[in-house]
C-alpha positions as CSV (number, residue, x, y, z in Angstrom):
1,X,-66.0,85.7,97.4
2,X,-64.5,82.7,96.1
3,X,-64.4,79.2,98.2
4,X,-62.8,77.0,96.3
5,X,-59.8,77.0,93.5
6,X,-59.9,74.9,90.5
7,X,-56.8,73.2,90.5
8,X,-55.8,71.2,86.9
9,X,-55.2,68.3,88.6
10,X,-54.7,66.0,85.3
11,X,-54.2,66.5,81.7
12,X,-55.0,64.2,78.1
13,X,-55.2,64.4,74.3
14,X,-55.9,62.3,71.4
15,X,-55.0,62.9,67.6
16,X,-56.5,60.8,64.9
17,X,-54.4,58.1,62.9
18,X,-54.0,59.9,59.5
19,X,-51.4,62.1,59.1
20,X,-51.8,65.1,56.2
21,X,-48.7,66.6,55.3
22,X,-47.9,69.6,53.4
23,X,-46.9,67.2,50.6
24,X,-50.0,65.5,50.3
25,X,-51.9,68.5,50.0
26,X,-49.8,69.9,47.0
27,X,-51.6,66.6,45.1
28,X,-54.6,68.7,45.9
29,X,-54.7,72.1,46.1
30,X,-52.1,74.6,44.1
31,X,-49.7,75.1,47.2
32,X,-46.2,73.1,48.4
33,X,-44.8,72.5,51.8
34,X,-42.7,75.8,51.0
35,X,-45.3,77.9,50.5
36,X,-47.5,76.4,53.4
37,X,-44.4,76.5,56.4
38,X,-43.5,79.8,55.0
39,X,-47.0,81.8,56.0
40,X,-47.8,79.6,58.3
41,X,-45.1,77.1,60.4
42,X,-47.2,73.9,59.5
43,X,-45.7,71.0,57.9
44,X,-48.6,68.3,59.2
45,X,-52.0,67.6,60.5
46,X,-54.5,64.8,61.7
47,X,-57.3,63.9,59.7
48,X,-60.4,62.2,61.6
49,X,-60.9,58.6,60.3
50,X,-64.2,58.1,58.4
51,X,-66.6,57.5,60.8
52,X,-64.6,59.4,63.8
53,X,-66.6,62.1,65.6
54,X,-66.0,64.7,67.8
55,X,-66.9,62.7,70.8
56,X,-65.0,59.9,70.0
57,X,-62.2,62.0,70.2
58,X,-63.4,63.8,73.2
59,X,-64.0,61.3,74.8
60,X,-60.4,59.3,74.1
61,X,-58.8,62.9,75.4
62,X,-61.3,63.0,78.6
63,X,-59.9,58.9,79.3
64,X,-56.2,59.6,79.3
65,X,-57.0,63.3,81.6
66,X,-58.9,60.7,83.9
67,X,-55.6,58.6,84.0
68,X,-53.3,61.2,84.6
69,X,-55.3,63.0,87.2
70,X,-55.5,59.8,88.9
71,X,-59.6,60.3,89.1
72,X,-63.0,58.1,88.2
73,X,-65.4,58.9,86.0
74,X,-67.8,58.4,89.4
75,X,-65.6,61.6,90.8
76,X,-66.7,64.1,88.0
77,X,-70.3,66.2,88.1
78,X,-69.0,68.7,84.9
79,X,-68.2,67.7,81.5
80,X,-68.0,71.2,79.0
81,X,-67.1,70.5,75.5
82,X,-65.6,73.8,73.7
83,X,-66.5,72.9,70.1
84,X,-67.4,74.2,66.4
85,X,-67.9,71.1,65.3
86,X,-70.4,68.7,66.7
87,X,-71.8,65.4,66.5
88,X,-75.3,67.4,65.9
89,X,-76.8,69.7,66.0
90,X,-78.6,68.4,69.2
91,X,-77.8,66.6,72.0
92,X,-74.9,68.6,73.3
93,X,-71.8,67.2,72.3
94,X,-70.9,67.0,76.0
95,X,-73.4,64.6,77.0
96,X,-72.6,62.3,74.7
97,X,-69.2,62.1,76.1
98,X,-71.2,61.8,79.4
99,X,-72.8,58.9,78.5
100,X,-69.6,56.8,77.3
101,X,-67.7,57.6,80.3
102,X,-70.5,56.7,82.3
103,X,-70.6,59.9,83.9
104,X,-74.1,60.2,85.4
105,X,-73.6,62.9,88.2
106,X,-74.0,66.7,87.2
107,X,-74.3,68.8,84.8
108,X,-72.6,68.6,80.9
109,X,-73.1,71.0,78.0
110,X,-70.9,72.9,74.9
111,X,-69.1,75.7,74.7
112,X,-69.3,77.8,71.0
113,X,-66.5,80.0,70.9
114,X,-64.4,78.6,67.7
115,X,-60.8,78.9,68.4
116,X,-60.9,80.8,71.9
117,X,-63.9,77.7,73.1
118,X,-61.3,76.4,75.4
119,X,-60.5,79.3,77.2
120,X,-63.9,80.3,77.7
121,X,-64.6,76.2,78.6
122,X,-61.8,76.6,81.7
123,X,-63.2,80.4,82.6
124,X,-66.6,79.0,83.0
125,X,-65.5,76.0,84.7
126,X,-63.7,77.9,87.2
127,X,-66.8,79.6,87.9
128,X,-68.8,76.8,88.5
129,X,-66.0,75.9,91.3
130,X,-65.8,78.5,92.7
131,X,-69.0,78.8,93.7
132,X,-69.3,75.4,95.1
133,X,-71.5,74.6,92.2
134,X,-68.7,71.4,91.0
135,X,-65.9,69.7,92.2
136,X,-64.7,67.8,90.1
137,X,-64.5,69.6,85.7
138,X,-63.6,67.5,82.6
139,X,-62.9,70.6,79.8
140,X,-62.4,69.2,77.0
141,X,-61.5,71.0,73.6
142,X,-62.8,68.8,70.9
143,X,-62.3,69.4,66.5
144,X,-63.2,67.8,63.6
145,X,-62.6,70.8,61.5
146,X,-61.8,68.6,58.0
147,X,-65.3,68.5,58.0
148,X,-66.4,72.0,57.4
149,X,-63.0,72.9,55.3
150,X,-63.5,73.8,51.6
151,X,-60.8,71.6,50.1
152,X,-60.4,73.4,47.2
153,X,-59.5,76.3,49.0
154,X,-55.9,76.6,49.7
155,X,-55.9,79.7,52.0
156,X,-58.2,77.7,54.4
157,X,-57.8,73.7,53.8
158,X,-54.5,73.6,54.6
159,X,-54.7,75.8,58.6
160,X,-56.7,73.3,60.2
161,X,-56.3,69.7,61.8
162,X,-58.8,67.9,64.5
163,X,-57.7,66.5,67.7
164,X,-58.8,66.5,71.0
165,X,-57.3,67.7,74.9
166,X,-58.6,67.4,77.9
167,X,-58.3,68.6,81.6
168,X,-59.4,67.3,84.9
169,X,-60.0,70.1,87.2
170,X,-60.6,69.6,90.9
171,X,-61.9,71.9,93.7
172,X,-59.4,72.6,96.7
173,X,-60.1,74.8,99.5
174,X,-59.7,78.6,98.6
175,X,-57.8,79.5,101.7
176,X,-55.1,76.9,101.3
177,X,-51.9,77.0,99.8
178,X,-50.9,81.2,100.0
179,X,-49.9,83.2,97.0
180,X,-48.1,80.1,95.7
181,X,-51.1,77.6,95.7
182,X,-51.9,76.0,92.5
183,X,-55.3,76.7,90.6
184,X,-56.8,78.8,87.7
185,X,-55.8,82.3,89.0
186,X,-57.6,84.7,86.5
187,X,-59.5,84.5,83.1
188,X,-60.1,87.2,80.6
189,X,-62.7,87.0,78.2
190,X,-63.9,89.0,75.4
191,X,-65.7,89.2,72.0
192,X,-66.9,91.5,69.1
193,X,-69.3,90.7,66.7
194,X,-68.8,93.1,64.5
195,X,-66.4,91.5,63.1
196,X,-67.7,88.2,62.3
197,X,-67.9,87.8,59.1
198,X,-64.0,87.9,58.8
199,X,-64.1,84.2,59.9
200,X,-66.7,82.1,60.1
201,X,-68.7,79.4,58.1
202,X,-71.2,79.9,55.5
203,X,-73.7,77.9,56.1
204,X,-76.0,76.6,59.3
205,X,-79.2,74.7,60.3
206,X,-81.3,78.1,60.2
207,X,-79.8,80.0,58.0
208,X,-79.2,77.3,55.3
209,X,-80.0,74.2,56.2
210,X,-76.9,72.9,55.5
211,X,-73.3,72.4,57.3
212,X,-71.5,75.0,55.2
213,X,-67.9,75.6,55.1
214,X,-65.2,77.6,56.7
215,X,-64.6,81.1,55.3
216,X,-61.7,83.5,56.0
217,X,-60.2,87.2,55.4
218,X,-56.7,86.2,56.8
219,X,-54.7,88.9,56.7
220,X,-57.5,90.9,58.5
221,X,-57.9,87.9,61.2
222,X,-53.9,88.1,61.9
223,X,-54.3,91.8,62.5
224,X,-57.1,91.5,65.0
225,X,-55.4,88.3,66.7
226,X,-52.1,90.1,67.8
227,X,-53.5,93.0,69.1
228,X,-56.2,91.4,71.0
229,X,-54.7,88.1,71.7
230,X,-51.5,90.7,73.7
231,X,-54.1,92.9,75.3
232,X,-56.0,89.7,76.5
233,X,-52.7,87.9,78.1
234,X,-51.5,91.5,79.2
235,X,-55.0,91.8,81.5
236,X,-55.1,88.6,82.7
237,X,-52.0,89.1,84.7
238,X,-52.2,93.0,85.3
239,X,-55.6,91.7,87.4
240,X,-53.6,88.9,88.7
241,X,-50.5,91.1,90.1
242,X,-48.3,89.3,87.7
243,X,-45.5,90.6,85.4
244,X,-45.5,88.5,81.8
245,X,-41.9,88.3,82.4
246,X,-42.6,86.0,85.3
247,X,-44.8,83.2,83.7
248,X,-42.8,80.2,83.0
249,X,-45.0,79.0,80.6
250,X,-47.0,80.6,77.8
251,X,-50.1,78.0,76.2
252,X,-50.9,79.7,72.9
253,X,-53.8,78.9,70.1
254,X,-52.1,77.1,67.5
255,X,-53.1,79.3,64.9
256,X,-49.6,80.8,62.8
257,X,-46.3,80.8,63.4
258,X,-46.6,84.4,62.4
259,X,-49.2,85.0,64.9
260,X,-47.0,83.4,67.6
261,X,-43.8,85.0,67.2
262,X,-45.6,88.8,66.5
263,X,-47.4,88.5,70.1
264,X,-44.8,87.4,71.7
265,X,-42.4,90.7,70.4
266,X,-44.9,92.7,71.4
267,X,-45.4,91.8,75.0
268,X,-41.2,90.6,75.2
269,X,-42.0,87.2,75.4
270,X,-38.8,85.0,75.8
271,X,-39.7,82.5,72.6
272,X,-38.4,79.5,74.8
273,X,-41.1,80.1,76.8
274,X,-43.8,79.6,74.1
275,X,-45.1,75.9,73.7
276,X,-45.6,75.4,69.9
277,X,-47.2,71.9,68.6
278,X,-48.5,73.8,65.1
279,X,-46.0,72.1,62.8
280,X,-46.8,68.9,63.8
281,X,-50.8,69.6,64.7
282,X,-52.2,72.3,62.7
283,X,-55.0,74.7,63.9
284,X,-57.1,72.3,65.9
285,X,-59.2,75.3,67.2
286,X,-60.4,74.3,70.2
287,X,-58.5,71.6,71.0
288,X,-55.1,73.2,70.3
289,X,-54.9,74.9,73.5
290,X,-55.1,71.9,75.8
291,X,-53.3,69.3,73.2
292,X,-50.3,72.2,73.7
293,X,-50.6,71.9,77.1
294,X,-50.8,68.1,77.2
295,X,-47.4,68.0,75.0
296,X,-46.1,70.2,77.6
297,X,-46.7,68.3,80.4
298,X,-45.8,64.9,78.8
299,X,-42.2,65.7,77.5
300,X,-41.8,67.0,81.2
301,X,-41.3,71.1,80.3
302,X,-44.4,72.1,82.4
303,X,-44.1,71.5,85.8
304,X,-46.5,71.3,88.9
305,X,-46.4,74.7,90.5
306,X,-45.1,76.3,87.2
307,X,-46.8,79.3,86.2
308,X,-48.5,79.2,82.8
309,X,-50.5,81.9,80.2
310,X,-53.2,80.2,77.8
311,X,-54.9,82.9,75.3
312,X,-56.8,81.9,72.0
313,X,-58.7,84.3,69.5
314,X,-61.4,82.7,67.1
315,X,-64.1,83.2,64.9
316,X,-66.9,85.5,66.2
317,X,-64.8,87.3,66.7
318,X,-64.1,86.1,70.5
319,X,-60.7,86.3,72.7
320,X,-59.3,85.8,75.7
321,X,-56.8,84.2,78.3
322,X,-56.3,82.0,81.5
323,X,-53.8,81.9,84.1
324,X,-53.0,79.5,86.2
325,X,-50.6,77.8,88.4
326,X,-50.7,74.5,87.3
């Protein structure tokens, strides 16, 4: 039985300086903004400054989530990172953002789930409150993906962006608030190794001692995503009681336009509904979940007490979704 909720009580993100357009990548790669917002819907991304990490832009995400929740740093006793890219290798990526917020209560660690690291960030998080275990989560989705890209590789280099998002989640009493309290009402989450190799990176500190870079086999990635990514959102809100029809928000991975638009035919998603920040942001893997949701919330479209679908599908391959009533 479950004794508390964990209620988003505050949201944040952070993109870097530089702006890459589609332009600017035509100087470097065989490709032009045509080509690039025909297959995929992205006309820009952020590029992290030399010198910029992960955690700094974790941590710059985590800040403005603080701000807007209202909350202290002395308030939170969670901090999980999803991320592909860390600092290092070791310490976790997490508790170096711990130690600059001057968090010193509680537990923080990272998440490895590539694209879906978010979702499975927020499904663990709900756990931990749940239980009693926390009660008060930073989840933070942190990239610096231009790091691992291959830029001579224009069916990869130009997907990808880094940012950062961040949510403050907060435990409230279970038994409070009826069928219309707010809180993280269900999660789905799923993976299959079989098919890893579809997208990954070739290289790591056992198996090659080195960083490596990101490796794809799109069109069998953008097969896998819509069916799973549907069958995901589809589950979460079957177990919840809830008709897709009656979400008033959908929070997708910011992955292809093409990816978007096909799940959303196939479950009768109203496209209005779907909050896209890819054009202007790229695939920011785990970050693009909450820096959607973050855009959402600032230009005033999601509300408090709105109903809202998050689902993201990465390398690994791993999927899954989250719903809540923000």
């Amino acid at each position: 039985m479950n004794h508390f909720r964990a209620v988003i009580e505050g949201v944040g993100g952070y993109l870097p300086e530089r702006v890459l357009t589609n332009d600017d990548l035509s100087t470097m790669v065989d490709t032009s903004d045509e080509w690039i917002v025909a297959r995929t819907g992205i006309r820009e991304r952020r590029i992290a400054a030399d010198g910029e990490t992960t955690a700094d832009l974790a941590v710059a995400a985590a800040r403005k989530a603080l701000e807007n929740a209202g909350a202290s740093a002395d308030e939170v006793d969670l901090i999980i990172v999803a991320t592909a890219t860390p600092d290092r290798t070791f310490p976790a990526t997490a508790t170096i953002v711990q130690q600059r917020l001057g968090v010193t209560a509680g537990a923080a660690f990272d998440v490895q789930a590539v694209c879906s690291g978010f979702i499975y960030a927020i499904a663990t998080a709900d756990n931990f409150i749940a239980r009693g275990q926390a009660k008060c989560a930073l989840v933070i989705g942190a990239e610096t993906f231009s790091r691992i890209l291959d830029w001579s590789d224009r069916s990869t280099c130009v997907l990808f962006g880094d940012g950062a998002g961040a949510v403050v989640v907060k435990a409230e009493p279970a038994e409070e608030g009826g069928s219309e309290a707010r809180g993280v009402i269900g999660s789905y989450l799923r993976s299959d190794g079989r098919y890893g190799d579809i997208l990954c990176v070739d290289g790591g500190p056992s198996l090659t001692k080195t960083v490596g870079h990101l490796r794809m086999v799109g069109n069998q990635v953008f097969r896998h995503a819509v069916v799973n990514i549907a069958e995901a959102m589809q589950t979460v809100a079957d177990r919840a009681g809830v008709a897709v029809s009656d979400v008033d928000w959908f929070i997708p991975h910011q992955a292809n336009r093409r990816i978007l638009e096909a799940v959303a035919k196939r479950l009768g998603i109203d496209e209005n509904k779907v909050v896209e920040t890819l054009s202007r942001h790229g695939n920011t893997s785990a970050a693009s979940v909450p820096l959607a949701l973050d855009a959402a919330v600032s230009d005033g479209r999601v509300k408090k007490g709105d109903l809202i679908l998050m689902e993201a599908m990465g390398g690994g391959l791993t999927w899954g979704a989250a719903l809540a009533r923000f």
